[in-house]
N, C-alpha and C positions, 0 to 999 in steps of 0.2 A: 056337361062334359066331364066334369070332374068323378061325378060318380057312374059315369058309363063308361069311362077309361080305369077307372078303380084306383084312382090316385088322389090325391090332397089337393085343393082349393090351390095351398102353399107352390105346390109341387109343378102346377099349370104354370103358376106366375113366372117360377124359375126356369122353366123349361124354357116360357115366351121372353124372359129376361136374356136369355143364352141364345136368344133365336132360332131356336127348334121348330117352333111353331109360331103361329101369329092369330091373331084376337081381334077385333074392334069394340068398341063401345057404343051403345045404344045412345040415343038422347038422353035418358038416363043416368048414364053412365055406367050403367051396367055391363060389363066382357062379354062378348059374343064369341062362337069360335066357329068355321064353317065344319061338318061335319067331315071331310079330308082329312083333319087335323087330324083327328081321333085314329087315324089309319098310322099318323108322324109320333101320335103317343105311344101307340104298341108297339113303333119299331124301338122305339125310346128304351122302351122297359123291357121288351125282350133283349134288347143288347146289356144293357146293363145287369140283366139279372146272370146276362152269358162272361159280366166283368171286360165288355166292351165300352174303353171309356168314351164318354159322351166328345172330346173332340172327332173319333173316328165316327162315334154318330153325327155329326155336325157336316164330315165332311162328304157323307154319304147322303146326308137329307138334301144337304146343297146342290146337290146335283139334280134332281127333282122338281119337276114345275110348280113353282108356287100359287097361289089362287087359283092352278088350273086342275083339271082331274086329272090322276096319273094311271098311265098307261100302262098295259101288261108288260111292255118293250120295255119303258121304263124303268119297272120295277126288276128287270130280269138285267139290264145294264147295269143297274147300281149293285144290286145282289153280285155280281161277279166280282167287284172286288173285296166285296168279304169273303169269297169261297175259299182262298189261299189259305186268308186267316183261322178261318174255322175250321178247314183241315188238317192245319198246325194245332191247333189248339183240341182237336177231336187224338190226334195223334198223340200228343204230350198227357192229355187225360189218361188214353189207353195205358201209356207205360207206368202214370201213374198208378194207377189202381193193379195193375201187373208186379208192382214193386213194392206195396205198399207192407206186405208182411218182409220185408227185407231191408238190411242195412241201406240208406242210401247215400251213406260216407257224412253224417252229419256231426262223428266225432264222440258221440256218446259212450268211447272207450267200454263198452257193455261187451264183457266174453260170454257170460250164457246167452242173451240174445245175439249178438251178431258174428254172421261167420264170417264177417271180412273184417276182421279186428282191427283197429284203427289205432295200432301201438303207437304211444307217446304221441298222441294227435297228430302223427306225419303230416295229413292231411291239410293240416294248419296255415303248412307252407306254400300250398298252392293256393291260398285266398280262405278266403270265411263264403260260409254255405255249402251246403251241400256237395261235395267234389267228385263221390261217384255217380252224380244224377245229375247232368249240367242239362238244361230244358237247350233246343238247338231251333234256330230258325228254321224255314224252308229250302233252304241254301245250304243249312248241316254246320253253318257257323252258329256257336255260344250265345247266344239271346244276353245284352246287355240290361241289369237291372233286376235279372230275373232268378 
């Protein structure tokens, strides 16, 4: 499993530690994984490589039949509630990369590079970070943390 999902032995354990996925043991004792799994590990790692934290993966797998095969229907219910988020986040990419040769009010008092000159840190007043790039929810409200 471990190397047909292209992840670490370590990395299964934790996944199934976190109940991501599930495993059994052989008489042996050796982990067995039903091949399903491998379908819970790619959503794993594609979210995470997208900086979707693993609770919103959790609560996305949860929703998913477990030991049983999952259906197109399924998988097209749970996808919808990421679609929001990945439209926000395809959105906020955009502006990043649109903005990226530009002041983005981060205070760098810099007059050859920036034309929005950021005298005496004004900026300061309205919080720490970024203040002319505030990333915005779906709703157009301030994203807390961000």
């Amino acid at each position: 499993m471990a190397r047909r999902a292209g992840v670490a032995v370590s990395t299964l354990h934790y996944y199934e530690a976190e109940g991501l996925i599930q495993s059994w043991r052989t008489e042996a004792n050796h982990r067995r994984y039903d091949r399903r799994e491998l379908r819970r590990v790619s959503v794993i790692r594609v979210a995470q490589s997208l900086g979707i934290p693993l609770a919103q993966v959790r609560e996305l797998l949860d929703r998913l039949p477990k030991g049983a095969a999952v259906g197109k229907r399924d998988w097209a219910d749970v996808s919808a509630l990421w679609r929001e988020e990945i439209d926000h986040r395809i959105a906020l990419l955009t502006k990043l990369r649109d903005q990226l040769d530009h002041c983005m009010g981060c205070g760098c008092l810099s007059l050859e590079s920036c034309p929005l000159y950021n005298r005496n840190d004004s900026l300061s007043r309205q919080g720490p970070g970024p203040q002319r790039w505030v990333p915005t929810g779906s709703s157009g409200d301030p994203v807390e943390g961000t």
